[in-house]
VMD Tcl script that builds the backbone (N, CA, C; Angstrom):
set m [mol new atoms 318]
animate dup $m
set s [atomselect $m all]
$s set {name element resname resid chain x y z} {
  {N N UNK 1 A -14.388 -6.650 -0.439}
  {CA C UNK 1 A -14.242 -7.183 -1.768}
  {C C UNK 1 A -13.427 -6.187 -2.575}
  {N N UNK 2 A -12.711 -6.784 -3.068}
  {CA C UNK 2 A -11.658 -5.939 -4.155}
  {C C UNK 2 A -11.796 -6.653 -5.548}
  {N N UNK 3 A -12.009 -5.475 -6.486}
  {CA C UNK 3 A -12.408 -5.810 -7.999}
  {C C UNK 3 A -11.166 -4.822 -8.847}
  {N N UNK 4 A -10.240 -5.775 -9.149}
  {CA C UNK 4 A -9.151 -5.016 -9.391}
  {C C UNK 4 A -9.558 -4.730 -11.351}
  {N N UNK 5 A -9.517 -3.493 -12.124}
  {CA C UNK 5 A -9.614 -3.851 -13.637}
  {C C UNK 5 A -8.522 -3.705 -14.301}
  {N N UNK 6 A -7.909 -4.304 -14.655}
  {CA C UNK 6 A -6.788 -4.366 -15.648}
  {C C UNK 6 A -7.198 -3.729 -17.045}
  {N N UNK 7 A -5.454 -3.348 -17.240}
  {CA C UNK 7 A -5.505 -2.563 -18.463}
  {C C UNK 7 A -5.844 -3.747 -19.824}
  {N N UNK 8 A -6.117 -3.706 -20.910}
  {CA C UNK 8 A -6.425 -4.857 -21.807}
  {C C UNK 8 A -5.337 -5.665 -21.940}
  {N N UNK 9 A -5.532 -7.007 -21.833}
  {CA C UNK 9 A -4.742 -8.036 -21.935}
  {C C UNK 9 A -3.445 -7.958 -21.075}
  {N N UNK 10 A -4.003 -7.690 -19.870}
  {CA C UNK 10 A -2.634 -7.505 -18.901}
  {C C UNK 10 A -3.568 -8.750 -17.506}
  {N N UNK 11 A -4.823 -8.965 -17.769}
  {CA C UNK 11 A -4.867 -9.845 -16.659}
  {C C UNK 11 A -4.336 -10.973 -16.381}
  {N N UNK 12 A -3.525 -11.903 -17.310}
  {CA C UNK 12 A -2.525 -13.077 -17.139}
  {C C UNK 12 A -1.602 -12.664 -16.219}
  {N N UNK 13 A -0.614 -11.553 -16.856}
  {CA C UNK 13 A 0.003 -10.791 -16.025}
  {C C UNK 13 A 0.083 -10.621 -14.307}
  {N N UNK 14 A -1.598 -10.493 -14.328}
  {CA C UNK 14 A -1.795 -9.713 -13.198}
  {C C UNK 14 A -2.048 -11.021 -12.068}
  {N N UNK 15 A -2.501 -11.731 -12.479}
  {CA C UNK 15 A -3.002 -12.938 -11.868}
  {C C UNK 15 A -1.783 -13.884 -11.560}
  {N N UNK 16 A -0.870 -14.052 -12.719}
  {CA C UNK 16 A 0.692 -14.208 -12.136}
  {C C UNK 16 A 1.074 -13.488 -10.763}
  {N N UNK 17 A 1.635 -12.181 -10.996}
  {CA C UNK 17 A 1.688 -11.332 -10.288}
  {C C UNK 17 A 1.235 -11.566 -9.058}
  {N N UNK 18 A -0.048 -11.588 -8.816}
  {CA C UNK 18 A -1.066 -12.264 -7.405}
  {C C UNK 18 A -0.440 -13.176 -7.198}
  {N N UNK 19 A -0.830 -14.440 -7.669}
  {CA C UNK 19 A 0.132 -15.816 -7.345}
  {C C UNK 19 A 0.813 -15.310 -6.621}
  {N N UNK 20 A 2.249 -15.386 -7.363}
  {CA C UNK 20 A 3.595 -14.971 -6.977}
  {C C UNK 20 A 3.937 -14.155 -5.990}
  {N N UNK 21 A 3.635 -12.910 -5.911}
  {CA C UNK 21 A 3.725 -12.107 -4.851}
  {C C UNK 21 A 2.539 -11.175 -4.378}
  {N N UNK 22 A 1.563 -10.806 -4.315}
  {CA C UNK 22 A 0.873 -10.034 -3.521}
  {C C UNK 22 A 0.146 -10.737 -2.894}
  {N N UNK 23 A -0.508 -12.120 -2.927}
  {CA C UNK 23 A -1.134 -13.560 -2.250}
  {C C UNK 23 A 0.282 -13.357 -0.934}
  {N N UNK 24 A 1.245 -13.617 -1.232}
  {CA C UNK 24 A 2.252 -13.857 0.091}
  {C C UNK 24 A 2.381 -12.542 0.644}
  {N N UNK 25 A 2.084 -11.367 0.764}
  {CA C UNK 25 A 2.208 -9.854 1.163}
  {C C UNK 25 A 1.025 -10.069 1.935}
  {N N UNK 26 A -0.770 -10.721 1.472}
  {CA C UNK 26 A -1.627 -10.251 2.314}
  {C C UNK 26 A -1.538 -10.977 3.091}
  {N N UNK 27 A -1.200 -12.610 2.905}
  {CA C UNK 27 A -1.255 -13.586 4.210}
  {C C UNK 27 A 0.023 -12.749 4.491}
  {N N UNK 28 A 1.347 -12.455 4.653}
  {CA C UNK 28 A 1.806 -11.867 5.809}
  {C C UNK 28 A 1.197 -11.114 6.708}
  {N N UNK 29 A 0.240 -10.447 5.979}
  {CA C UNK 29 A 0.033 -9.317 7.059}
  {C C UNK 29 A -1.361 -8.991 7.465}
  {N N UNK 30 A -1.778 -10.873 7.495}
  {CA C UNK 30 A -3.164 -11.230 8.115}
  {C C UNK 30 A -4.364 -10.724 7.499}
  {N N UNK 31 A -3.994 -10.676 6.450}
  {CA C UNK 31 A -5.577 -10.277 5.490}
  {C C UNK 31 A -6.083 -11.808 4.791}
  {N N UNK 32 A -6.913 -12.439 5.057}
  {CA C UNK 32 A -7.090 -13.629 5.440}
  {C C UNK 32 A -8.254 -13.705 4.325}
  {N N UNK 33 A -7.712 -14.066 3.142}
  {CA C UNK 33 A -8.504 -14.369 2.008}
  {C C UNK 33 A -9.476 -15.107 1.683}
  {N N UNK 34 A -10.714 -14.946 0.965}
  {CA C UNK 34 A -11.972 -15.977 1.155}
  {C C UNK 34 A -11.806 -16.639 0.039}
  {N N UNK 35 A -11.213 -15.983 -1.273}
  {CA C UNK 35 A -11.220 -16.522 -2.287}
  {C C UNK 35 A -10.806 -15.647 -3.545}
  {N N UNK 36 A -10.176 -15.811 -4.826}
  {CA C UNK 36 A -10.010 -15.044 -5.861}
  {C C UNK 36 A -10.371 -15.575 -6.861}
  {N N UNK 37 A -11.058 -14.802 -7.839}
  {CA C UNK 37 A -12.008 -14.870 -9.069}
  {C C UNK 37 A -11.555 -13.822 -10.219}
  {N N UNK 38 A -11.878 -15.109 -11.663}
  {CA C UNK 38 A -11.725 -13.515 -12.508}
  {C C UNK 38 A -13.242 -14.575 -13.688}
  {N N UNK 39 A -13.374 -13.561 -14.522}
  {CA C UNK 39 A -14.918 -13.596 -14.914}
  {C C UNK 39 A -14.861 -14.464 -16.125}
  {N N UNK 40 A -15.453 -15.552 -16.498}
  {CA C UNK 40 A -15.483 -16.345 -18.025}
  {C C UNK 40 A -15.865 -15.848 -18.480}
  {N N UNK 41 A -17.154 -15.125 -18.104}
  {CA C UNK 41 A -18.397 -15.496 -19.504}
  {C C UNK 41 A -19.142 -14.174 -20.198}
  {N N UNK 42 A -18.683 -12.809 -20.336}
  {CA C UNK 42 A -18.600 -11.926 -20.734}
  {C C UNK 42 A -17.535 -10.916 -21.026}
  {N N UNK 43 A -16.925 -10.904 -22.219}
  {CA C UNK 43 A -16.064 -9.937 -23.009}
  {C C UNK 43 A -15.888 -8.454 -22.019}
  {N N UNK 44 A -16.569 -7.983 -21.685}
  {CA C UNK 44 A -16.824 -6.574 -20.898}
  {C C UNK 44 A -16.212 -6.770 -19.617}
  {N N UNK 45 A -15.620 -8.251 -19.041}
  {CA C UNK 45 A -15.192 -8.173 -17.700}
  {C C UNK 45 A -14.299 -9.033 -17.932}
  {N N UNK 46 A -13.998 -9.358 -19.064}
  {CA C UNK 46 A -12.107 -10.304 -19.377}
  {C C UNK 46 A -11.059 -9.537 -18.631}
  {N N UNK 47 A -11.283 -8.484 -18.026}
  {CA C UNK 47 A -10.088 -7.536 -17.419}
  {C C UNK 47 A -10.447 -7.497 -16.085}
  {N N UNK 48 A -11.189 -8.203 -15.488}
  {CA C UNK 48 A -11.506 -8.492 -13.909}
  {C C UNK 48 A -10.800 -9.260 -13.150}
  {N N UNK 49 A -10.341 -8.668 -12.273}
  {CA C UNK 49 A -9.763 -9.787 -11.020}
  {C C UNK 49 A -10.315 -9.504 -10.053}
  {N N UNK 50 A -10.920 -10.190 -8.991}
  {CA C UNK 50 A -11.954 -10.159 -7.790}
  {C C UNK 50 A -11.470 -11.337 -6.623}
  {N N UNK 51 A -11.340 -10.231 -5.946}
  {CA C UNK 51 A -10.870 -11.234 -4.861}
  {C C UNK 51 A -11.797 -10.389 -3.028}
  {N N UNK 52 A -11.994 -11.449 -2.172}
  {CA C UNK 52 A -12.844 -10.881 -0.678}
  {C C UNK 52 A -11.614 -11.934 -0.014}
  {N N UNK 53 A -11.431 -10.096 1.208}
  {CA C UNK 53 A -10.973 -10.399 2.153}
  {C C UNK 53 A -11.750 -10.710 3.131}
  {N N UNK 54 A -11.574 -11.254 4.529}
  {CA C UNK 54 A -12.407 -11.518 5.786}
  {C C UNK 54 A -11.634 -10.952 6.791}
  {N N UNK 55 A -12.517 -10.228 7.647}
  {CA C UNK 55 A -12.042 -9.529 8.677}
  {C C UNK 55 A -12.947 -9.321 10.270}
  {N N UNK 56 A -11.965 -9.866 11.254}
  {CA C UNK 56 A -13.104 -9.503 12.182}
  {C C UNK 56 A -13.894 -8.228 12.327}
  {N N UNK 57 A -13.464 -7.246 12.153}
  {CA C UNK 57 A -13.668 -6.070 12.287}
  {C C UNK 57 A -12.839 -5.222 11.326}
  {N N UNK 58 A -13.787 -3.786 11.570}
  {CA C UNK 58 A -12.906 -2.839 10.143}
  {C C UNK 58 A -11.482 -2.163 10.844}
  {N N UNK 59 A -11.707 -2.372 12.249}
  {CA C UNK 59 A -10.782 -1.930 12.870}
  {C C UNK 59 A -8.974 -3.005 12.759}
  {N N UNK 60 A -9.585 -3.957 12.952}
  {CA C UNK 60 A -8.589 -5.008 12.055}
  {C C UNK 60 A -8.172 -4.717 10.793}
  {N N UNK 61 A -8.907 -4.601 9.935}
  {CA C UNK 61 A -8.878 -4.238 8.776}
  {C C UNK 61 A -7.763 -2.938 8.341}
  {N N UNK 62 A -8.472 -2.002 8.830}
  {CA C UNK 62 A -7.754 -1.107 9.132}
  {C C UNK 62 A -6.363 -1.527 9.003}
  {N N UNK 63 A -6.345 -2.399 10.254}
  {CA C UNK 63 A -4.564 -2.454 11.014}
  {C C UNK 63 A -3.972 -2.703 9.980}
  {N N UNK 64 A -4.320 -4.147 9.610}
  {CA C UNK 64 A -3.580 -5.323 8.196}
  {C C UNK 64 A -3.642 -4.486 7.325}
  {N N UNK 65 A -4.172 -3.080 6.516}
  {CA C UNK 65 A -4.021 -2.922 5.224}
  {C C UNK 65 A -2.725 -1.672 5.581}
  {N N UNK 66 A -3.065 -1.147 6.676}
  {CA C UNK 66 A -1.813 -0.213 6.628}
  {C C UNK 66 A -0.430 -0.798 7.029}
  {N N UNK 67 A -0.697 -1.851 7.581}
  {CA C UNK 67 A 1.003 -2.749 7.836}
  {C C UNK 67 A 0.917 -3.032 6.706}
  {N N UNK 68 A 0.467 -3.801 5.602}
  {CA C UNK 68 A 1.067 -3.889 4.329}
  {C C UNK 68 A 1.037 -2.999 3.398}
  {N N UNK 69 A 0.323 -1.873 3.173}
  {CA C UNK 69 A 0.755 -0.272 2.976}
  {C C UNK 69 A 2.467 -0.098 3.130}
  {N N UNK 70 A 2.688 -0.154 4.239}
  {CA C UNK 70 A 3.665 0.706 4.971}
  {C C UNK 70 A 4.806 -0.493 4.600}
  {N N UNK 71 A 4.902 -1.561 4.319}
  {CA C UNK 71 A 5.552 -3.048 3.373}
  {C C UNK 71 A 6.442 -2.626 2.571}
  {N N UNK 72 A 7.625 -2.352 2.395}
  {CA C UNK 72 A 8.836 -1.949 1.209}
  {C C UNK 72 A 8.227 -3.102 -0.446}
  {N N UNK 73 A 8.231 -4.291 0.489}
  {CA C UNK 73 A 7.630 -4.886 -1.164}
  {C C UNK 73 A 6.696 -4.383 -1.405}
  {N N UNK 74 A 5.561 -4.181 -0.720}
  {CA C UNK 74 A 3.972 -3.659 -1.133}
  {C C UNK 74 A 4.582 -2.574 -1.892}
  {N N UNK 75 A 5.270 -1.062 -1.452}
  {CA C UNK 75 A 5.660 -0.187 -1.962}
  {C C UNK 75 A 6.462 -0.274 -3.755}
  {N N UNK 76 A 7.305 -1.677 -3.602}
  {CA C UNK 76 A 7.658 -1.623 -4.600}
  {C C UNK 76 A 6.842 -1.817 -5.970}
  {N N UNK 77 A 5.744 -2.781 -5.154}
  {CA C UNK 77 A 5.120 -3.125 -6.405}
  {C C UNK 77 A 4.032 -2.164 -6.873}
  {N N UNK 78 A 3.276 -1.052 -5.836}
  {CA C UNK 78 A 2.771 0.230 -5.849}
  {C C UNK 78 A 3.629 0.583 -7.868}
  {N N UNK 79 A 5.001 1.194 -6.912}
  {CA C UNK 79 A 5.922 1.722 -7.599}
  {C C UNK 79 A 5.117 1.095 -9.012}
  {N N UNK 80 A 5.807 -0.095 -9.235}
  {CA C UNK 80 A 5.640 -0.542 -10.166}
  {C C UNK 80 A 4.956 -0.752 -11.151}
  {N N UNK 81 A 3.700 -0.924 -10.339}
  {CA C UNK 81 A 2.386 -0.343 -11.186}
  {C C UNK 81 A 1.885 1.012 -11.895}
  {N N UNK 82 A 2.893 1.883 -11.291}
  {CA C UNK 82 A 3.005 3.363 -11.482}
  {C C UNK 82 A 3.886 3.668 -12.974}
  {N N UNK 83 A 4.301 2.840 -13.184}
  {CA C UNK 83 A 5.272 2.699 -14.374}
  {C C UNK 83 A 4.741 2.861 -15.680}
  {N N UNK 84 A 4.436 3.413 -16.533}
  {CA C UNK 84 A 3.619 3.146 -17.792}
  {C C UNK 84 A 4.098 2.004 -18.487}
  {N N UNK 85 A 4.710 1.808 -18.617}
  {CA C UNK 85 A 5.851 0.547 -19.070}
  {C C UNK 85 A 5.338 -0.665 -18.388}
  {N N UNK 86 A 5.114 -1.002 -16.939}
  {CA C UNK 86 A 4.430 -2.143 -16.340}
  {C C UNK 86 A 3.435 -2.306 -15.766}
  {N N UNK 87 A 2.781 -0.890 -15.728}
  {CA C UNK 87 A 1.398 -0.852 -15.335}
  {C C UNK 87 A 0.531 -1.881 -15.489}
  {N N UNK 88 A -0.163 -2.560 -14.708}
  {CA C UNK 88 A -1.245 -3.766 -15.014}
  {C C UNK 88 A -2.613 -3.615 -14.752}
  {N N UNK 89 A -3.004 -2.641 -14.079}
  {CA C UNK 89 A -3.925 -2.138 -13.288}
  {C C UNK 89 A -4.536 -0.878 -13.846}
  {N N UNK 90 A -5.760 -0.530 -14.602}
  {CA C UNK 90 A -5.984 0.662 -14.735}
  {C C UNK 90 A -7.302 0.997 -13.832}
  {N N UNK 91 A -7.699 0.667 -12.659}
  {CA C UNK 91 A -8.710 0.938 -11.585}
  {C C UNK 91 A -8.965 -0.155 -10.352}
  {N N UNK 92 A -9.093 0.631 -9.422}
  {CA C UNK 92 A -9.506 -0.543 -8.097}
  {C C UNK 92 A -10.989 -0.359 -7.450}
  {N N UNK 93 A -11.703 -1.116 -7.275}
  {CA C UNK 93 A -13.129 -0.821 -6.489}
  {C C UNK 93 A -13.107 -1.519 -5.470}
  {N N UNK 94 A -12.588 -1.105 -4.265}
  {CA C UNK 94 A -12.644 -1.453 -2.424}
  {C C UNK 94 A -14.147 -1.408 -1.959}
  {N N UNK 95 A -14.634 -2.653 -1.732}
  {CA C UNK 95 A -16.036 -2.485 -1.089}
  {C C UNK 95 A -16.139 -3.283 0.037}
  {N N UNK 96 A -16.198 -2.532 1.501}
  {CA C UNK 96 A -16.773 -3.436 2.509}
  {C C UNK 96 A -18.107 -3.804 2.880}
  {N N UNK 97 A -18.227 -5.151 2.495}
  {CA C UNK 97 A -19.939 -5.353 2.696}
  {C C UNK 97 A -19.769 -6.527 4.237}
  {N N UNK 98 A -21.507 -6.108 4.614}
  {CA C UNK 98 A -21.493 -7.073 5.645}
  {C C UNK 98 A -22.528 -8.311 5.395}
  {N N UNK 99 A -22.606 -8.914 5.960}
  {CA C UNK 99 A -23.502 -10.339 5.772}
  {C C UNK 99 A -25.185 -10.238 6.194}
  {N N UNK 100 A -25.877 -10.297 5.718}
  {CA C UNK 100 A -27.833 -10.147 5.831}
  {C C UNK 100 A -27.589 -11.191 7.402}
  {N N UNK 101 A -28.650 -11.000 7.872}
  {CA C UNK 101 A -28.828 -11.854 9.248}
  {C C UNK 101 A -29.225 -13.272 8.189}
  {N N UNK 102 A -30.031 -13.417 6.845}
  {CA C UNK 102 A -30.771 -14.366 6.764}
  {C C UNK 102 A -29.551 -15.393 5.433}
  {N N UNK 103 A -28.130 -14.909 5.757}
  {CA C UNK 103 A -27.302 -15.531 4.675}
  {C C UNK 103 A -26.520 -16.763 5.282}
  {N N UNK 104 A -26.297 -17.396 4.558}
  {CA C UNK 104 A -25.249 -18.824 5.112}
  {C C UNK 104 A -24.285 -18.601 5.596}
  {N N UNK 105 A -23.615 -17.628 4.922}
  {CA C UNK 105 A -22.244 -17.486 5.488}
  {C C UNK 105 A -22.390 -16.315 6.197}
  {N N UNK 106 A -22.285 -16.792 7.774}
  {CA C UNK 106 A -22.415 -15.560 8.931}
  {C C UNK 106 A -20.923 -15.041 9.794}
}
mol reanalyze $m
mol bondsrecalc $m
mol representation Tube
mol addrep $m
């Protein structure tokens, strides 16, 4: 699960952004999306974007995040975010969780 927080009033931005190009960067490079979310109903998380990847393994995982790491576009848009000027992003929280034996989705 990735909980991306945007800087204030940059999540339109950012969610464009997704659309447009970083959605087509992870399906290239087999990071096989469950779903993306951003939060209605509390002021304190209007700057949330949340999105879970699925992976057979972390060893997969692994593979797909450093082939799109190692991505000239991925890089550019790195870059880009690095920019004070277009920065959209002011924190990322990467969490791999696994599934309870007693959950639906196994």
């Amino acid at each position: 699960m990735h909980v991306y927080h945007t800087l204030p009033g940059k999540l339109s931005a950012f969610e464009s952004q997704f659309r447009d190009t970083t959605s087509k960067l992870l399906a290239k490079h087999h990071l096989k999306i469950v779903g993306y979310w951003v939060v209605e109903d509390t002021p304190a998380w209007d700057s949330t974007f949340i999105f879970i990847v699925a992976h057979s393994s972390q060893e997969e995982a692994k593979k797909n995040w450093d082939a799109m790491r190692a991505d000239p576009d991925f890089k550019e848009l790195v870059r880009k975010n690095s920019d004070p000027a277009t920065k959209l992003v002011d924190k990322i929280d990467v969490l791999y969780m696994r599934t309870t034996d007693f959950s639906p989705m196994k």
